[in-house]
Structures are given as C-alpha cells and as structure tokens.
C-alpha positions as CSV (number, residue, x, y, z in Angstrom):
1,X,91.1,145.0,117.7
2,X,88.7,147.5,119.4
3,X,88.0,150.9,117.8
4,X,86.4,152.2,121.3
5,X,84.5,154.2,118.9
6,X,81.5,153.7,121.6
7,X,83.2,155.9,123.8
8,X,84.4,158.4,120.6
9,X,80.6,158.5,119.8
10,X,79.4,159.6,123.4
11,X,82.4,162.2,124.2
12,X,82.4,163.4,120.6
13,X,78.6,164.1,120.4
14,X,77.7,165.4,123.9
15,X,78.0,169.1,123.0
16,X,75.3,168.4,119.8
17,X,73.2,166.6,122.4
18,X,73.0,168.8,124.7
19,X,72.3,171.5,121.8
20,X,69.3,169.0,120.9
21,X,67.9,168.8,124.1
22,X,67.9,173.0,124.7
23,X,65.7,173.1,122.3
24,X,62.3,174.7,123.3
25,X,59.8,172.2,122.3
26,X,62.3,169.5,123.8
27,X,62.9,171.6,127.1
28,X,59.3,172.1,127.6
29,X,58.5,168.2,127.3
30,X,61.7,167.8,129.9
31,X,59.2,170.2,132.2
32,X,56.4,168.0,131.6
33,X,54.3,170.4,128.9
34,X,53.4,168.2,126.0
35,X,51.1,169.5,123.4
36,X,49.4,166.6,121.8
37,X,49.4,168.4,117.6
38,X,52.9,169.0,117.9
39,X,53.8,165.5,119.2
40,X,51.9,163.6,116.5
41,X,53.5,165.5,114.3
42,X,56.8,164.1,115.4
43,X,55.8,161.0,115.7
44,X,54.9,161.2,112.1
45,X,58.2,162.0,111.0
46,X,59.5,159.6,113.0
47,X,57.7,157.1,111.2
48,X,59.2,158.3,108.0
49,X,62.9,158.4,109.1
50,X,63.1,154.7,111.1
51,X,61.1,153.4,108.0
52,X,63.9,154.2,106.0
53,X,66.9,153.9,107.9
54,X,65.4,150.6,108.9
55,X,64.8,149.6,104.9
56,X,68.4,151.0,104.2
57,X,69.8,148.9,107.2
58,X,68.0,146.0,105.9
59,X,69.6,146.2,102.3
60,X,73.0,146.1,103.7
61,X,72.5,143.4,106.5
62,X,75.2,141.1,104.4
63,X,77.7,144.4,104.7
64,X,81.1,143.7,106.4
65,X,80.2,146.7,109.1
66,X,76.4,147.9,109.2
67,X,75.5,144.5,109.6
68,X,77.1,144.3,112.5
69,X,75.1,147.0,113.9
70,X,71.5,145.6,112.6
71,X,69.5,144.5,115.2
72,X,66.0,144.0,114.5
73,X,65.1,143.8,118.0
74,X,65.7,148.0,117.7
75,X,63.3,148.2,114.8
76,X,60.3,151.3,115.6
77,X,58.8,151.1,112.4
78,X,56.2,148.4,113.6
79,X,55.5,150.4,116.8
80,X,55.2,153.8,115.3
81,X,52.5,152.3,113.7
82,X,50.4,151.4,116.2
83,X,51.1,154.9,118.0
84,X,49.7,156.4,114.7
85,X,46.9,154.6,114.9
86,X,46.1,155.4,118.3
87,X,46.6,159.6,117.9
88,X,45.2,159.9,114.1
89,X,42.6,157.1,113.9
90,X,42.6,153.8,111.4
91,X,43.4,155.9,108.5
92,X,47.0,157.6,109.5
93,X,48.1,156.8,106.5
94,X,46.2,159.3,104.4
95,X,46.8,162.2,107.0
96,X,50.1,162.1,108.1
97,X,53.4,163.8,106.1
98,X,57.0,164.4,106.5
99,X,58.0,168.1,107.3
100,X,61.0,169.9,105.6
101,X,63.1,168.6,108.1
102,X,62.0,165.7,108.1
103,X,62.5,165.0,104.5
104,X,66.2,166.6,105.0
105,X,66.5,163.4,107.1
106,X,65.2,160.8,105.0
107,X,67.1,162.2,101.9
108,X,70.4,161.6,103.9
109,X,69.9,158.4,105.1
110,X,68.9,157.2,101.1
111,X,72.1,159.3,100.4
112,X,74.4,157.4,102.8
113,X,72.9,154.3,101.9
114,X,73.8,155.0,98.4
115,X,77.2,156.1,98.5
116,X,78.7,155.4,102.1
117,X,76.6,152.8,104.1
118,X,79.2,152.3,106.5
119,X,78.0,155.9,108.1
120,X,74.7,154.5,108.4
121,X,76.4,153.3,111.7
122,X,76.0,156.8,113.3
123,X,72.3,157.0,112.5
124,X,71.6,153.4,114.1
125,X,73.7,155.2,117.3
126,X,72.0,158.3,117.8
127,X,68.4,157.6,117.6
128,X,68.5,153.9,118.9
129,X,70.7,154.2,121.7
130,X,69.0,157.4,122.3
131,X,65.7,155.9,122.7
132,X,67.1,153.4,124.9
133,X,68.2,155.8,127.5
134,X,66.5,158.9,127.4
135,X,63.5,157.8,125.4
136,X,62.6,156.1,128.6
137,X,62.7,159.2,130.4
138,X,60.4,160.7,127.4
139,X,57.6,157.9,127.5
140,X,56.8,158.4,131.6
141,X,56.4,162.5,130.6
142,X,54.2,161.8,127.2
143,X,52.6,159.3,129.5
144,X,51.1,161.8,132.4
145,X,51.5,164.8,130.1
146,X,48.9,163.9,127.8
147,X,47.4,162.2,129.9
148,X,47.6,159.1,128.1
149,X,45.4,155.3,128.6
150,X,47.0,152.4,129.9
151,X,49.7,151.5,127.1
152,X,48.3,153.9,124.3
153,X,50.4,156.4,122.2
154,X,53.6,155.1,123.6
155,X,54.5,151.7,121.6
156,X,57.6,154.1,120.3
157,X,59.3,153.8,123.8
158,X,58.4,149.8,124.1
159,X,60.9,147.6,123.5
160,X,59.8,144.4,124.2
161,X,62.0,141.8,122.1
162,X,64.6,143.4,124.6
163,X,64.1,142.7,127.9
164,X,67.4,143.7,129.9
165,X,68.0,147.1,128.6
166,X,71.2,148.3,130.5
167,X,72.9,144.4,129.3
168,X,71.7,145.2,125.7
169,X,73.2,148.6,125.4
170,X,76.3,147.0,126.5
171,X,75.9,144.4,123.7
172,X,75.2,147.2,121.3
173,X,78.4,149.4,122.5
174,X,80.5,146.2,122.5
175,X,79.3,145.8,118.6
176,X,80.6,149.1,117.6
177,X,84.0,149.1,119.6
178,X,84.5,145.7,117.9
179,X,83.9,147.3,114.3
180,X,86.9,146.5,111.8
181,X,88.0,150.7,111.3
182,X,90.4,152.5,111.2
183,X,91.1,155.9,113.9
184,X,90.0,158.7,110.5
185,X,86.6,156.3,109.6
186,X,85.9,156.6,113.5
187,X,86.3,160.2,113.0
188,X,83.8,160.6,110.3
189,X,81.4,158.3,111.9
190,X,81.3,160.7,115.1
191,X,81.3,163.3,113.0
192,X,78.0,161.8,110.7
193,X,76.4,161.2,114.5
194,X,76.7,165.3,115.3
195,X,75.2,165.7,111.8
196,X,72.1,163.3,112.9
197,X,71.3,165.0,116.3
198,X,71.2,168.5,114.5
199,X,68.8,166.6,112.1
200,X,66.9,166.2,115.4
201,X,67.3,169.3,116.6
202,X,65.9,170.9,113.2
203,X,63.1,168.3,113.9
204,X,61.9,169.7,117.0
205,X,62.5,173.3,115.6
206,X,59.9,173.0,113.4
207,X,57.1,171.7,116.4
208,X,57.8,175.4,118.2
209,X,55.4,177.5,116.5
210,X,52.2,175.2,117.2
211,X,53.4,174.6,120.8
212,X,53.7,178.0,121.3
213,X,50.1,178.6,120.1
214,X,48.7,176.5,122.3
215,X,50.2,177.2,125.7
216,X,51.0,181.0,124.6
217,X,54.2,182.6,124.5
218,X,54.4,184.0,127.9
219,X,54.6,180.3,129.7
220,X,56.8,178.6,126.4
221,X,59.3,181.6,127.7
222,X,59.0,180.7,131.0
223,X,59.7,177.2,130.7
224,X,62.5,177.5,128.2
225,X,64.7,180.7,129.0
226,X,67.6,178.8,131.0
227,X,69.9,176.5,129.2
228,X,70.1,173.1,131.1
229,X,72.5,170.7,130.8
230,X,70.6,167.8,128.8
231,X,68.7,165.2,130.9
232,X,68.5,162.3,128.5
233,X,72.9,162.6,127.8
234,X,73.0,161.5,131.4
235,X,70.8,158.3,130.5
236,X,72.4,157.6,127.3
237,X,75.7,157.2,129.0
238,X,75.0,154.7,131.3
C-alpha cells in the first residue's frame, strides 16, 4: 500500500514554503547579504530544535511509523556543534540561547512526542529534506557571503554519511509513501508540516531587526520589496 504522502507533503506545503522563503532575512541571504550576528543566532536555535527532535526521534525508533522515518545519517546535532564552535569560540555553550521562537519550536516537538509521535513525521520532512535541497543552495551563499575559510561555519550543510544525495532523497520519499496510514492521518501530517515551516518562518522573523541594523534599512528594502517565488521549493522537489 503507498500513501504517496511524499507527493501530499510537497503540493500541500508549497504555498507555506514559499511564505518561508519571502521572508526578509531569508530573501536577503537568497541575494547573497548574510550578516554574520544574525546567522549565529540561527544557528543557535537550530542547535536547540534538531537536538530535540533528534532526542524525540530517538525515543521512538522502535515505533510502528517514526521509525521508519529515523535515519541517523540526517542527524545535525553533531555538526551544529562544530559550526558553534567555529562562530562563538570553545565555550558556545555558555553563550548561546533559544529565542522565543525558537522555544515555540522545541516545546512542540516535546509536545508531539508526548501525545502524537507519529506527526513527528512532518518535522523530520520539512527541515531534513529541506536541507537536502535547498540547504545546499544556502551553504555556497554563507560560504562567499561571509566570507568563510575552507570548510568552517558550514558542517550544518555537510552530509557526509550520505554520499548520493538525489538517490537518498528518493530513499527518504519512498519511506514515507510506504508509511502504513490512512488518507485523514496523511492529512494531518501535511497539515503539521505547514505548521513547521511557519515555525521557520517565525525563526527568521526574529533575525530582521539585527540585519536591518547592520546593512541599514534603505538596502534591507531594496533587497526585499519584490515577492519571489521561493528558490530552495524548486530544489526540494527534485
């Protein structure tokens, strides 16, 4: 039996990704304008939400579906950690914290976890396969952006236990179409996914003010006024 909820999840979220990506701190890093405060500070949040979701995906890797979706090959925390290290110094630890958003995040993956694991499955989708596709278009722009050395600050786009990415996202789509539900649970997974990249969305929200302040209102304007049709979708459905 195939759900095709691969195919649910891509059709059913493009209009919240494409709300995600028009974003202005997200637009201007599309355009290449990267402030390096703002993007720490993201990657510090991210470090928050993968360690959970990857802690919450751990505790149910004997469950009927979200194990099925658990591949520790994905895993960021491990990587976010060395990016960390590399943008606030050997002790990260004591500097970084999660933003209100961020903690909105983390609260509703422990939620999920809690009461309805099996929607964990739209979390794993939307940030994994996300950086997968466009998170590869992300990495080259943080790379020349800010200017970065050889191989620093960018572990978070590295996926090295995965060396044919296009075959694995197959392998990962094929996992979910092959998922034991029923049409209404494919519903509420899609509709748990829209949920997660307005997560994101508030995410990025949050970095506008300091990006702002450091390239001045005038340019942020400039670079963000049109709405474009988001980059990274493209990527993601491939």
């Amino acid at each position: 039996m195939s759900s095709n909820l691969a195919t649910q999840l891509r059709v059913g979220t493009k209009k919240a990704h494409t709300l995600a990506e028009n974003v202005g701190f997200v637009k201007c890093f599309l355009k290449g304008v990267v402030e390096k405060n703002s993007y720490r500070k993201l990657v510090a949040n991210f470090y928050f939400i993968y360690s959970a979701m990857e802690e919450e995906l751990e505790k149910h890797r004997n469950h009927p579906i979200v194990s099925k979706i658990n591949f520790p090959q994905l895993h960021r925390k491990q990587a976010l950690e060395q990016d960390l290290a590399y943008y606030y110094g050997g002790n990260w630890r004591e500097q970084i914290q999660l933003s209100p958003a961020g903690k909105a995040y983390v609260q509703r993956i422990r939620e999920l976890s809690e009461q309805e694991p099996e929607l964990l499955v739209a979390h794993s989708y939307t940030r994994y396969l996300g950086d997968l596709s466009g998170g590869q278009i992300f990495k080259g722009i943080a790379q020349t952006a800010m200017n970065l050395p050889a191989g620093k600050g960018i572990a978070f786009y590295e996926f090295a236990d995965i060396p044919d990415e296009k075959a694995f996202k197959a392998q990962y789509r094929q996992a979910l179409n092959e998922l034991p539900l029923d049409a209404a649970y494919c519903e509420r997974i899609v509709d748990e996914a829209n949920a997660a990249f307005k997560a994101n969305a508030k995410l990025y929200q949050e970095l506008e003010g300091n990006l702002i302040e450091a390239i001045g209102q005038m340019l942020y304007h400039t670079l963000t006024r049109r709405r474009t049709r988001g980059s990274t979708e493209l990527a993601t459905a491939e």
